[in-house]
C-alpha positions as CSV (number, residue, x, y, z in Angstrom):
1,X,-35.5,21.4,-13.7
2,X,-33.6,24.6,-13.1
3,X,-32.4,26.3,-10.1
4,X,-32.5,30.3,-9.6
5,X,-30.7,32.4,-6.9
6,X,-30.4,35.4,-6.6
7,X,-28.6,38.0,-4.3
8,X,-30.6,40.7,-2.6
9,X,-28.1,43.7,-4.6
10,X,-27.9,41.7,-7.8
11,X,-24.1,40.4,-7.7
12,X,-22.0,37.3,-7.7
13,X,-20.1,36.6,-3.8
14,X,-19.3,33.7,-2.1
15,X,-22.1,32.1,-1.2
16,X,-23.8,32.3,-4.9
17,X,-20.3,31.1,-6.1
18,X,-20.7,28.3,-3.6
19,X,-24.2,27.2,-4.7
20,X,-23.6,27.5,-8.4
21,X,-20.8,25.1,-8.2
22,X,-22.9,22.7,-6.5
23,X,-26.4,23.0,-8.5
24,X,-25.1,23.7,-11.7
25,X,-21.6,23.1,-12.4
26,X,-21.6,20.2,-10.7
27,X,-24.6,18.7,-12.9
28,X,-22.5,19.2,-16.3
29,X,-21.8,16.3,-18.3
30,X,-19.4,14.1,-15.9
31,X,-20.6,15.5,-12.5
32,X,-22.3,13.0,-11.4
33,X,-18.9,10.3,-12.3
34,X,-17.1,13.1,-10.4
35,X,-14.6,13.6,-13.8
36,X,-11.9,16.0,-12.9
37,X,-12.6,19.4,-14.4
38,X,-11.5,22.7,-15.4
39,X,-13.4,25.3,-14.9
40,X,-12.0,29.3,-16.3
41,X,-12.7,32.0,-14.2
42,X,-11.6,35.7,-14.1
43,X,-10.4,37.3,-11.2
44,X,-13.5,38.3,-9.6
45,X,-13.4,38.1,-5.9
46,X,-16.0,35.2,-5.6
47,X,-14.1,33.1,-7.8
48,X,-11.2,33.0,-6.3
49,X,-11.6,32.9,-2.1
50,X,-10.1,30.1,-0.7
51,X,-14.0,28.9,0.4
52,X,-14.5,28.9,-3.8
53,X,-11.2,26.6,-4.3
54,X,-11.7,24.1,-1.2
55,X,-15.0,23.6,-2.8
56,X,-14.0,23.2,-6.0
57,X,-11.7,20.6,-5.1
58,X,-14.3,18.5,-3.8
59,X,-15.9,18.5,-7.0
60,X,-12.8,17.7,-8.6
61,X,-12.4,20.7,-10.1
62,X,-9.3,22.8,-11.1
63,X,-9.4,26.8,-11.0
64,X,-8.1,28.5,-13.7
65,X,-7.7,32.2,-13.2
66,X,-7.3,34.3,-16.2
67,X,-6.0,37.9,-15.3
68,X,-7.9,40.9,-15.7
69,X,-8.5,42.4,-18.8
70,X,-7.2,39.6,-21.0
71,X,-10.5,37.5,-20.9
72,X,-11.8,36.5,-24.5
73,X,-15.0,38.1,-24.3
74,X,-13.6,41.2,-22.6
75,X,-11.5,41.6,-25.7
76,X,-13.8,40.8,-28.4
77,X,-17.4,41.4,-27.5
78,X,-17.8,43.5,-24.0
79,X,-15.4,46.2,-25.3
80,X,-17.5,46.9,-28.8
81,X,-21.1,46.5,-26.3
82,X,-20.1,49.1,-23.9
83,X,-18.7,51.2,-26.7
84,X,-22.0,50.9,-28.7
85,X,-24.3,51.6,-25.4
86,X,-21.8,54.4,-24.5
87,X,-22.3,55.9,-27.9
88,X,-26.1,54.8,-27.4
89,X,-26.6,56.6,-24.0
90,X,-24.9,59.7,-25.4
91,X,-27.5,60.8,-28.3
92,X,-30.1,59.8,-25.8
93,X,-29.2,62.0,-23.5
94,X,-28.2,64.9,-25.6
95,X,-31.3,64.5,-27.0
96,X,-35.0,66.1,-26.7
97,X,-35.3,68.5,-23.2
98,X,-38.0,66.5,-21.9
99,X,-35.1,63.6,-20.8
100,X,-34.5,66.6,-18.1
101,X,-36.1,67.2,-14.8
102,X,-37.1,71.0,-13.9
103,X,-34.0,71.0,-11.9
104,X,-31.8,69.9,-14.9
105,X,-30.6,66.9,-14.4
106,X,-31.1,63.7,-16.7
107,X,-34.2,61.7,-16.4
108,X,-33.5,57.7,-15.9
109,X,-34.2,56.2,-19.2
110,X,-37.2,54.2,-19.2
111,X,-36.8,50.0,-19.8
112,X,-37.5,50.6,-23.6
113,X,-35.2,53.0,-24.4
114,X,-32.4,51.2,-22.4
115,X,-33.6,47.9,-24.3
């Protein structure tokens, strides 16, 4: 069974830190035997609030915080995406006149094209 929350503006905080640790993390292989466990996190503000680490520790879990920017995926995939949907977003918009309202500024893409 799987277990969905989401916050009313669409990001990560304390609270959804809170109950991912408990419903999911806490339900990997060795949860339930209460194995001490590392968990990798960036710096995000969620992930490291002392509310975040007290809980943690009762799930015998140790924080790792990697600093900013030097994450793996940051490095090796997110970089080349955003560069890709930058390059992406510019033809769009450069592209026929009718991605411009009357008053001239640039029409929201619909979910196709951003897809």
């Amino acid at each position: 069974m799987g277990y969905v929350h989401v916050h009313s503006k669409g990001w990560m905080d304390g609270e959804g830190m809170k109950l991912w640790l408990e419903k999911v993390w806490s339900k990997c292989p060795g949860g339930l035997l209460k194995k001490p466990s590392l968990l990798v996190c960036d710096q995000f503000k969620a992930h490291v609030t002392e509310s975040t680490k007290r809980f943690a520790t009762k799930l015998k879990t140790q924080l790792a915080v990697i600093p900013g920017g030097l994450q793996p995926l940051d490095i090796s995939v997110n970089k080349l995406f955003k560069g890709f949907m930058h390059e992406e977003w510019a033809k769009w918009s450069e592209g026929p006149a009718n991605h411009v309202t009357p008053a001239g500024r640039v029409k929201q893409p619909s979910i196709s094209n951003v897809c």
